[in-house]
Structure formats: C-alpha cells, structure tokens
N, C-alpha and C positions, 0 to 999 in steps of 0.2 A: 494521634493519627495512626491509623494500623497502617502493617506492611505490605498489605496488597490495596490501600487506598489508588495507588496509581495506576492500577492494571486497565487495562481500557479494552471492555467486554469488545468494542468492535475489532481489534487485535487478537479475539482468542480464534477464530477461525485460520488454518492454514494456508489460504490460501489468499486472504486478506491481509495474511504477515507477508506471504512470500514476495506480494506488490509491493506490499512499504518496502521491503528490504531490497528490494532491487531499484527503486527509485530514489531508495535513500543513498546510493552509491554509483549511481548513474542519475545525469541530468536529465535524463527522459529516455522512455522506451514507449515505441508503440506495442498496436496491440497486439500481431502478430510474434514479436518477440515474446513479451508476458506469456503468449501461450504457449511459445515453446518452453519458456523455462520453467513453465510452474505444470506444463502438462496438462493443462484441462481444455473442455471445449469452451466454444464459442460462447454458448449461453451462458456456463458457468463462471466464466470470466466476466463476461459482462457484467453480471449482477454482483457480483463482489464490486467489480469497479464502481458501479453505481450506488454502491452503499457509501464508498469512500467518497466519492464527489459529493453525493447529496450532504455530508459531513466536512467540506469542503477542504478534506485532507489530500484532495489530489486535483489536479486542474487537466482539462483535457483539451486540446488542439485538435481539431482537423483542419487538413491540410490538401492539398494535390500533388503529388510527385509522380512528373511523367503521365500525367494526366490521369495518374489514377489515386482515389482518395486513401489518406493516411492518416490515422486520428493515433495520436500517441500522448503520452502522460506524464507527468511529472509531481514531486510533492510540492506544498504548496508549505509555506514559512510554517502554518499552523497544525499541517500535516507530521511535518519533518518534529516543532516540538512535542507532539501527543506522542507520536512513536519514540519518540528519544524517553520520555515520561515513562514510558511503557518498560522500555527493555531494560530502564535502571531499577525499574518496581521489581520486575524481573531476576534481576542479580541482585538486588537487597533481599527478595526470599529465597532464594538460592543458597545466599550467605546466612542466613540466619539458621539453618536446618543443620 
C-alpha cells in the first residue's frame, strides 16, 4: 500500500478542506457562517457543498428560524471517517519526507 493511498482527491480542493474542517469541530454550521469563514461566495460554496453531499460526507438541514429559512451542515459518520483517512494520509507523507 503506498503513502498517499488514503489521500482523498475530493479533499485536495481548499475549500472543500476548509468545510470538513470546520464541521469536524463544530456540530453544524449553516451556510452563512461557512461563507464567512472560508470567504467565498454563494455559488462557490454551494457547489463544493454539493460535491460533499452528493458523496454523502455531509448531511444538510433546512430549517425556519424566525420565519426565515436556514439550511445548515453537518459531517455525517462517513464524512468525519474519510476526512480523518485523509489528514492521517496527510501526516504519514509529511513524516516520511
């Protein structure tokens, strides 16, 4: 088994990391948050999201709060282990160099 076997191509985008990583350490954030912290717009956000759901590493809620709609995220069991997969592939090449 090589050392970048566990790298997971849908992780090498920025801002596809920047969502696991903030879902991995928070039970959920909607969408408006994500975009403040990762900085991007609407569109761009979305479709990263929508790469991870369709890979069913994040699960999405909407909601109503205050009678206005709120669709926020979270990782999903098999989310949380593909990213963990990832970031120890990660430090195993890291460590080998």
């Amino acid at each position: 088994m090589g050392i970048i076997d566990n790298i997971n191509k849908l992780f090498d985008h920025r801002i596809r990391l920047g969502i696991m990583s903030i879902l991995m350490v928070n039970d959920d954030a909607d969408f408006t948050r994500l975009k403040e912290l990762l900085d991007v717009t609407d569109g761009n956000l979305a479709s990263h999201i929508k790469a991870l759901e369709k890979e069913e590493y994040i699960l999405v809620e909407k909601k109503f709060i205050d009678r206005k709609p709120n669709t926020s995220y979270s990782a999903t069991k098999l989310g949380r282990a593909a990213f963990k997969r990832h970031i120890e592939a990660l430090e195993n090449l890291i460590r080998k160099k």
